[in-house]
C-alpha positions as CSV (number, residue, x, y, z in Angstrom):
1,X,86.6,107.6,82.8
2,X,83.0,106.4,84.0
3,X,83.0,103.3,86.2
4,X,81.1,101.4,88.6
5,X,81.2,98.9,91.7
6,X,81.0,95.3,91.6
7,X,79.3,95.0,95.3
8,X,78.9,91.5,96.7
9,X,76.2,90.5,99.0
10,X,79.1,89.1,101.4
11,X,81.9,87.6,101.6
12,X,82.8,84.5,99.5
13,X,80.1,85.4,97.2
14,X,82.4,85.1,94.0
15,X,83.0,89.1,93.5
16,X,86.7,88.2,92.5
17,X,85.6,85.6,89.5
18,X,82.3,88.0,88.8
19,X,85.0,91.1,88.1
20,X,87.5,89.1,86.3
21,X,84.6,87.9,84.0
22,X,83.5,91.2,83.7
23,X,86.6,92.2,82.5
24,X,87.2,89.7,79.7
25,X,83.6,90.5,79.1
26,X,83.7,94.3,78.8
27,X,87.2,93.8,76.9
28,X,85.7,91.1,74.5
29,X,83.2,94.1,73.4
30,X,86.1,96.5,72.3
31,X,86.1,98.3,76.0
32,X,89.6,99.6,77.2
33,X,89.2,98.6,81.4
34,X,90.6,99.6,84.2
35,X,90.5,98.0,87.6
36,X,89.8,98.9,90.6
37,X,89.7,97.6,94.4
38,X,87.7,99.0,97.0
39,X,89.6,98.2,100.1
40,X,93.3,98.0,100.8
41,X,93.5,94.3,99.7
42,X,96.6,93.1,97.6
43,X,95.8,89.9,96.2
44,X,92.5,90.6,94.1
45,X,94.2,93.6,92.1
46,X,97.0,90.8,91.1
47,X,94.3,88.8,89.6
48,X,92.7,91.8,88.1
49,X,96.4,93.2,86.6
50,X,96.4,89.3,84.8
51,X,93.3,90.3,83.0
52,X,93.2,93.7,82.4
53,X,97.0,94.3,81.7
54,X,97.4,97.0,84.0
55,X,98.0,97.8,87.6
56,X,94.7,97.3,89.5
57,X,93.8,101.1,91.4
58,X,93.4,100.7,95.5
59,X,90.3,102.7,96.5
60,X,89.7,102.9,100.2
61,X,88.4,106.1,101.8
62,X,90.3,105.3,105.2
63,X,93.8,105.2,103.6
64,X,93.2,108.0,100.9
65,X,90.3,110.2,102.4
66,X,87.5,111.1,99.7
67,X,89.9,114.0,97.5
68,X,92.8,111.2,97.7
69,X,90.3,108.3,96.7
70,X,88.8,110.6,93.5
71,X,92.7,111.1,92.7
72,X,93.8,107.6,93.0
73,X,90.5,106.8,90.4
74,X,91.1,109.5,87.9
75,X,95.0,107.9,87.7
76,X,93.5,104.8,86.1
77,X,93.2,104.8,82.1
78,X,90.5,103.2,79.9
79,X,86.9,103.6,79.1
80,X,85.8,102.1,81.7
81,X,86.3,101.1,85.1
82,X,85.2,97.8,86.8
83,X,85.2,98.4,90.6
84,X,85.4,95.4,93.2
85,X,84.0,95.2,96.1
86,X,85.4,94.3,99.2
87,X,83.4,91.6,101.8
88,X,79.6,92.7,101.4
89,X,77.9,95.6,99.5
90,X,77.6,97.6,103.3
91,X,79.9,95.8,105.7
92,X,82.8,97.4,106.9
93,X,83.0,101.1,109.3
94,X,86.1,102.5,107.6
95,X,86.0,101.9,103.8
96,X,83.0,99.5,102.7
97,X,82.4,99.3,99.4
98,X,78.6,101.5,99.2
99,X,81.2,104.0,101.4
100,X,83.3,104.0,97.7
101,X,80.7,104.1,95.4
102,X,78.8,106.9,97.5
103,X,82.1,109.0,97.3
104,X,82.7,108.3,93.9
105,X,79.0,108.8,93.3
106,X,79.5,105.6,91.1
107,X,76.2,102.9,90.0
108,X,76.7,99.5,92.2
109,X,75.6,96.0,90.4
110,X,75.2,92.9,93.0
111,X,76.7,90.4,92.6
112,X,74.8,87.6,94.3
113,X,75.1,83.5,94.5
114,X,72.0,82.5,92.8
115,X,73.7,78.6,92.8
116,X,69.9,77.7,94.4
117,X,67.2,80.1,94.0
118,X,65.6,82.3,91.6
119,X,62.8,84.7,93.0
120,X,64.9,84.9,96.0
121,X,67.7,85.9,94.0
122,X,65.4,89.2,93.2
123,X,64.1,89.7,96.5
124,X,67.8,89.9,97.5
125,X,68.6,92.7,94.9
126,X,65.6,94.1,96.0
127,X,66.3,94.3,99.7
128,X,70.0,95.5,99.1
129,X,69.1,98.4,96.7
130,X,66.4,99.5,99.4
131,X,68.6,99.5,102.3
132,X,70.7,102.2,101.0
133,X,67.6,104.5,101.6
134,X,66.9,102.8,105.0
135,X,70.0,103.8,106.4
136,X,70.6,107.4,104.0
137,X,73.7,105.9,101.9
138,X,73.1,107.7,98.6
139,X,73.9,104.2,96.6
140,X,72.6,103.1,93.8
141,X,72.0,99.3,93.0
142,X,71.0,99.3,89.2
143,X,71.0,95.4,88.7
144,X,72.9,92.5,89.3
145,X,75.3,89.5,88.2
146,X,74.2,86.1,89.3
147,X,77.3,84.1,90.3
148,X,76.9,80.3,89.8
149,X,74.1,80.3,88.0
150,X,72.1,77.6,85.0
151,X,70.9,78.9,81.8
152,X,67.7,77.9,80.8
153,X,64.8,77.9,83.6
154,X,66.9,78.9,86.5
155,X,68.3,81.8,83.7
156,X,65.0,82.6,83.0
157,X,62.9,82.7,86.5
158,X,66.0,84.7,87.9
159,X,65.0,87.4,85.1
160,X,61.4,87.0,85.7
161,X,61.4,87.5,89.1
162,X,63.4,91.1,89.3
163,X,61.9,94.3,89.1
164,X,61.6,96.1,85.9
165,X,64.2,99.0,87.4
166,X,67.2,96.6,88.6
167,X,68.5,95.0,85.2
168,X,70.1,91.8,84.8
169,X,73.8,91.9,83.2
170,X,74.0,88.1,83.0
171,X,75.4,85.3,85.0
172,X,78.6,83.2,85.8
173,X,78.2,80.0,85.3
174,X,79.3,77.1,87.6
175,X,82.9,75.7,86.8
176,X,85.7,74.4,88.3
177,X,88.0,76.3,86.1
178,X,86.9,79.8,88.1
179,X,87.9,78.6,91.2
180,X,91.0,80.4,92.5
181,X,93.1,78.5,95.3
182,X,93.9,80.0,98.5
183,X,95.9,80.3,101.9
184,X,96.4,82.5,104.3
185,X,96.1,86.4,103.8
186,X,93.6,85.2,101.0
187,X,93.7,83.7,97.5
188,X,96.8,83.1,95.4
189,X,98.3,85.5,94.2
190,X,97.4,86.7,90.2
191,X,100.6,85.4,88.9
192,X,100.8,82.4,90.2
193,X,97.1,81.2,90.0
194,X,95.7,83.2,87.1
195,X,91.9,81.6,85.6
196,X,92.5,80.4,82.0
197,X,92.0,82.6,79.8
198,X,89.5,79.8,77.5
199,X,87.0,79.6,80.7
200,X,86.9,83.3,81.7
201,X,86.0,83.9,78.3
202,X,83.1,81.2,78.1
203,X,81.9,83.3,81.4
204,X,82.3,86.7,79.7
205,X,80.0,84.9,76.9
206,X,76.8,84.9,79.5
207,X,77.6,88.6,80.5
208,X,75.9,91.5,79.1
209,X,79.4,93.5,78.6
210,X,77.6,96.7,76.4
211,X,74.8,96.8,78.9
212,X,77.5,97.2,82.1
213,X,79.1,99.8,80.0
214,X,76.1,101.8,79.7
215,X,75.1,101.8,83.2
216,X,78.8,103.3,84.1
217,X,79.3,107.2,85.2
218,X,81.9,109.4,85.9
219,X,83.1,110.8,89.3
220,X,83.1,114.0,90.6
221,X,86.3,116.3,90.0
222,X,88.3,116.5,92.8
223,X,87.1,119.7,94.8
224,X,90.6,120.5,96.7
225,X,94.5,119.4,96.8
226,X,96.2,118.4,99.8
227,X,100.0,118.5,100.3
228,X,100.2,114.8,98.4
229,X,98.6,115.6,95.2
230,X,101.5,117.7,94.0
231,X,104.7,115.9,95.1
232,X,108.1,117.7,94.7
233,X,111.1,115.9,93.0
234,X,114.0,115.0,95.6
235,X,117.7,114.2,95.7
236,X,117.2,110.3,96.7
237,X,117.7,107.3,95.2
238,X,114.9,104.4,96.7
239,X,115.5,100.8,96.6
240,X,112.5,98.4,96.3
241,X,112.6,95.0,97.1
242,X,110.1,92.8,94.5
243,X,109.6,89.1,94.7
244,X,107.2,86.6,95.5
245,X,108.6,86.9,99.5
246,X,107.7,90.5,99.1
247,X,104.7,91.6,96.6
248,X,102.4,93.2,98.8
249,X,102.9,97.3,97.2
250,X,100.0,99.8,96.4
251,X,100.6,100.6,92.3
252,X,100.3,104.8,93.9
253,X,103.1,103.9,96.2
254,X,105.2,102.9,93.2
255,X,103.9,105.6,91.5
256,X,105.1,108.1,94.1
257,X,108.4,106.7,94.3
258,X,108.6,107.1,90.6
259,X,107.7,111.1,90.4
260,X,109.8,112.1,93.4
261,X,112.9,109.8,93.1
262,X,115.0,107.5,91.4
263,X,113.8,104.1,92.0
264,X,116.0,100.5,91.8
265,X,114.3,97.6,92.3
266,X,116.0,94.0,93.8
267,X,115.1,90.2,94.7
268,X,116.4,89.1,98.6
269,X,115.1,85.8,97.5
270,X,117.2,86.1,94.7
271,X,119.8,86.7,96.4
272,X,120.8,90.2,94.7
273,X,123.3,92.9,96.1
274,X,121.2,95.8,98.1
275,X,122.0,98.8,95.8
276,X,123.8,101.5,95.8
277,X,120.6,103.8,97.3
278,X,119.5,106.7,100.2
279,X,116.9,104.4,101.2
280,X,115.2,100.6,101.6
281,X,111.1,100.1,101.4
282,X,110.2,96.6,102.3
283,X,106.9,96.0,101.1
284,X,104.5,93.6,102.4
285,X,104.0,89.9,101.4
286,X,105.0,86.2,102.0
287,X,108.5,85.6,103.7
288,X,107.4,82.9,105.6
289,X,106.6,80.8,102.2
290,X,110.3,81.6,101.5
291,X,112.0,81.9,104.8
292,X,115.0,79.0,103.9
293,X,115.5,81.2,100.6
294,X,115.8,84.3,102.1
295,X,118.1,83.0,104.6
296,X,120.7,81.4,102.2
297,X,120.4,84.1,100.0
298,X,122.4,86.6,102.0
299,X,120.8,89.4,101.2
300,X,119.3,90.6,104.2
301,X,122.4,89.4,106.2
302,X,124.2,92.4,104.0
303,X,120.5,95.1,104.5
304,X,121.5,94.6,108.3
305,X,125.0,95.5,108.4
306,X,123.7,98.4,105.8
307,X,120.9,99.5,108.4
308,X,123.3,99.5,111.4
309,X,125.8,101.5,109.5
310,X,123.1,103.6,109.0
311,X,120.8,103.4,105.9
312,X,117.4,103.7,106.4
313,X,115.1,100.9,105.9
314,X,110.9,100.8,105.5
315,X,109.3,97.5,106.1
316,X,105.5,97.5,106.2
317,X,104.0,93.8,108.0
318,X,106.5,91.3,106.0
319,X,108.9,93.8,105.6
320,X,108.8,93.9,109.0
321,X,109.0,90.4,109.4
322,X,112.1,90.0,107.1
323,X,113.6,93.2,109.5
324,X,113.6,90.8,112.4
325,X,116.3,88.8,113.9
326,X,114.5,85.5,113.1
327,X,111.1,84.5,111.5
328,X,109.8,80.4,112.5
329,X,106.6,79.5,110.3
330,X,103.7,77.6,111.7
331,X,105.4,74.5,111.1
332,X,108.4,75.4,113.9
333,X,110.9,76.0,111.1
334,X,113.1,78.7,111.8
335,X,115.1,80.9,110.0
336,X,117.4,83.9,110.5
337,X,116.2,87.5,108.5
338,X,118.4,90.9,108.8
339,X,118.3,91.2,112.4
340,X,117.6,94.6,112.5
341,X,115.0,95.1,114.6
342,X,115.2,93.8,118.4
343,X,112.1,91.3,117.6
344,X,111.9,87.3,116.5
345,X,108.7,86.7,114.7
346,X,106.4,83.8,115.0
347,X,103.9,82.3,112.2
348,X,100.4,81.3,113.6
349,X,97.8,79.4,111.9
350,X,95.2,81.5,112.9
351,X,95.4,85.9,111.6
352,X,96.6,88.0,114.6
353,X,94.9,91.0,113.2
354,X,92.6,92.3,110.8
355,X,91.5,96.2,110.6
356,X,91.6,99.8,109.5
357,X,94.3,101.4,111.7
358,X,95.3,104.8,113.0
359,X,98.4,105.2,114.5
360,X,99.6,108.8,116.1
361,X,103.7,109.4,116.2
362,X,105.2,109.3,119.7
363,X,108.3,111.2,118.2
364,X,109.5,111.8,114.7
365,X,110.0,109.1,112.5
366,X,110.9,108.3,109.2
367,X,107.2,108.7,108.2
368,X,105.5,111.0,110.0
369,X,106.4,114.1,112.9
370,X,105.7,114.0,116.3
371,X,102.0,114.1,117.3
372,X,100.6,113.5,113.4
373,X,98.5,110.6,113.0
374,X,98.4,108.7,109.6
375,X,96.0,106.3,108.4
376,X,96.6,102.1,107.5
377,X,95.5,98.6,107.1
378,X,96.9,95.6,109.1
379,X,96.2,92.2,108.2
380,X,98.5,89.6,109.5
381,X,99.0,85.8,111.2
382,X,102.2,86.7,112.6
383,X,103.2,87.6,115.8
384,X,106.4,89.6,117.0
385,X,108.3,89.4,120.7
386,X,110.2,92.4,121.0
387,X,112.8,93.0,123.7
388,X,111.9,94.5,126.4
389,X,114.0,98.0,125.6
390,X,112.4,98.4,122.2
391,X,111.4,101.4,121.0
392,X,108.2,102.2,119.3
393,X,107.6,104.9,116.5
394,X,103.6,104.7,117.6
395,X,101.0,105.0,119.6
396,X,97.8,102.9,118.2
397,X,94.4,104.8,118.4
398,X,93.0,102.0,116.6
399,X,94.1,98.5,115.6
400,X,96.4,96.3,117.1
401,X,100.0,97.0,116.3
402,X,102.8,95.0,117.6
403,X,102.2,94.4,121.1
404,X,98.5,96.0,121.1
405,X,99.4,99.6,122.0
406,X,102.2,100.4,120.1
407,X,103.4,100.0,116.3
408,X,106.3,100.7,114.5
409,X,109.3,99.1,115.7
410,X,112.6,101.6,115.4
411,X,116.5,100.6,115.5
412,X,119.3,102.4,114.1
413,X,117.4,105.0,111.4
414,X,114.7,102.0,110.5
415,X,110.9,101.3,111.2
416,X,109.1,98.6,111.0
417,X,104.9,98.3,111.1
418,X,102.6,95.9,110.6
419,X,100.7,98.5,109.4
420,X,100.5,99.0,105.3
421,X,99.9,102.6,104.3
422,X,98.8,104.2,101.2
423,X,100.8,107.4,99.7
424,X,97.7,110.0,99.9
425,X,98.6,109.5,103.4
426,X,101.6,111.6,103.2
427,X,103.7,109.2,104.9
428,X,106.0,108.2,102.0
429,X,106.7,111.4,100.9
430,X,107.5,111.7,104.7
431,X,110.3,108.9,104.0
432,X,111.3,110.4,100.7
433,X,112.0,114.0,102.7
434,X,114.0,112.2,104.9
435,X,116.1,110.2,102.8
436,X,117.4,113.3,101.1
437,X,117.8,115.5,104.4
């Protein structure tokens, strides 16, 4: 499947809009797409999955390392596939997005806010495709998209002034219609705020979909196999919760659970029973927008008699949050969750953290042995205060954690991190192994 990266010149740019455009656009010209994400975001592969009509692929070199990352690309199905960026073309130590199209030796186009200017909108392009070389990232800008941009003499002087070698693909014009709402932990979600279909389509009208095509190539094959690229079948039966309150899941993560396991899913905001199942994974996701609900509900009232008779239970950041005895929003409203863990949680208006983590097991948990270190993200505007006896699963090398030296929260045969981890990490086969020990 050949590809390549839609890299922004920073943040806010308009690389979500620009990809979703791209999509329509690409798709419009008879193209079978595949999405992409660099970075270990959640909310932008919704958006894409509304378009494209398939799960969106999470590329990030910190969670997946570069064999995992070519794995987790050559999953994805299509012709072609549109990768997007994460913050700006070169920011970012742990994953940026020319760190992903250098590893999947794929062609980066720019998208850059040409709203008011023209020749500087080339010397832009110009200056980003150059500073690859300046610092030795073997990247390759070929051209560029210019977000919110005017036909006519602003089309025209943007074309003149680039360089013969970086192409133009076309623009995005301004309109309110491609503006997605947001809120904390980012934009809306794809299924609740997904662009009309009428305006992305008068967007994909100004892009050059068969010329995008033709600049896309195809990654390397993947030179080894580690212990996660061939996953063994086991005698469990996993039960995922899936609502609005909990969303936040890789599509590999599903994936795994899928090949090794038999997977259930249920609805705590729903109010349905836990299953009959070996195990709990609480993704990620928004309990705080549905606190009340998950409260009445009852379901986690019955997960926390289930955990302290024993069953294991996963939460990762809101599954964590849910885990806790009680969760109050940023408003002061508070509500009671499963009470599993010895923690109450607080909402702040402000994120708490925001990083690549690495966290190195104290003992062994339900996810990794003692000493191993595994790889995550951690993006969150909570806060936890955790009794003073709690127990910790991890030590954090980097990142924050719960308390700023320690993540994973343990009670009973549970863990809870704020930490969200990818399966080329090896820690949810770790859980799987467990739950059919």
């Amino acid at each position: 499947m050949n590809g390549f990266v839609l890299g922004g010149v920073s943040s806010g740019v308009g690389k979500t809009v620009a990809t979703l455009a791209v999509l329509q656009a690409l798709e419009d010209a008879g193209y079978d797409v595949q999405p992409a994400k660099a970075g270990p975001d959640f909310i932008d592969p919704s958006h894409h999955e509304a378009v494209a009509g398939r799960p969106s692929r999470t590329l990030d070199l910190w969670l997946c390392g570069e064999d995992g990352l070519r794995r987790n690309y050559r999953r994805g199905e299509g012709d072609v596939c549109v990768v997007e960026g994460v913050m700006g073309l070169y920011d970012g130590d742990g994953s940026s997005t020319a760190m992903v199209a250098e590893a999947l030796d794929l062609p980066a186009v720019l998208v850059v806010d040409a709203s008011a200017g023209m020749e500087s909108v080339a010397a832009t392009a110009l200056g980003f495709r150059e500073y690859a070389r300046r610092i030795g990232r073997d990247v390759e800008v070929v051209g560029i998209v210019a977000q919110r941009a005017h036909g006519g003499r602003h089309e025209q002087g943007i074309r003149d002034a680039l360089p013969d070698d970086l192409e133009y693909f076309g623009r995005i014009p301004p309109n309110d219609d491609l503006e997605i709402p947001d809120r904390h932990l980012g934009l809306e979600m794809g299924a609740e705020a997904a662009l009309p279909r009428e305006a992305l389509r008068e967007a994909a009208e100004t892009l050059e979909g068969e010329r995008l095509a033709s600049v896309a190539s195809e990654p390397p094959a993947v030179e080894s196999t580690g212990r996660a690229s061939d996953p063994e079948p086991v005698d469990a039966r996993i039960a995922v919760a899936s609502d609005a309150a909990f969303c936040f899941r890789y599509p590999a993560t599903i994936e795994r659970f899928r090949e090794r396991a038999d997977l259930v899913t249920f609805s705590p905001v729903a109010g349905d029973p836990v299953p009959d199942c070996d195990g709990v994974y609480l993704p990620g996701g928004y309990p705080e927008l549905h606190a009340d609900e998950l409260e009445a509900a009852g379901t986690l009232a019955e997960l926390g008699e289930r955990a302290s008779d024993g069953l294991p239970v996963l939460g990762e950041c809101g599954g964590l949050m849910a885990m806790s005895r009680s969760l109050t929003t940023a408003d002061g409203e508070r509500s009671e969750m499963a009470a599993i863990l010895p923690a109450d949680v607080s909402v702040h208006d402000r994120y708490q953290a925001l990083d690549h983590v690495e966290l190195e097991a104290v003992d062994g948990t339900l996810t990794a042995t003692a000493g191993e270190t595994i790889r995550g993200h951690e993006f969150h505007y909570s806060s936890a205060d955790v009794d003073g006896d709690a127990r910790f699963a991890f030590e954090t090398v980097r990142g924050d954690g719960i308390d700023g030296e320690h993540d994973g929260l343990t009670e009973y045969d549970s863990l809870g991190t704020y930490a969200h981890v990818h399966p080329e990490s090896g820690a949810f086969d770790r859980f799987l192994e467990a739950l059919s020990s």
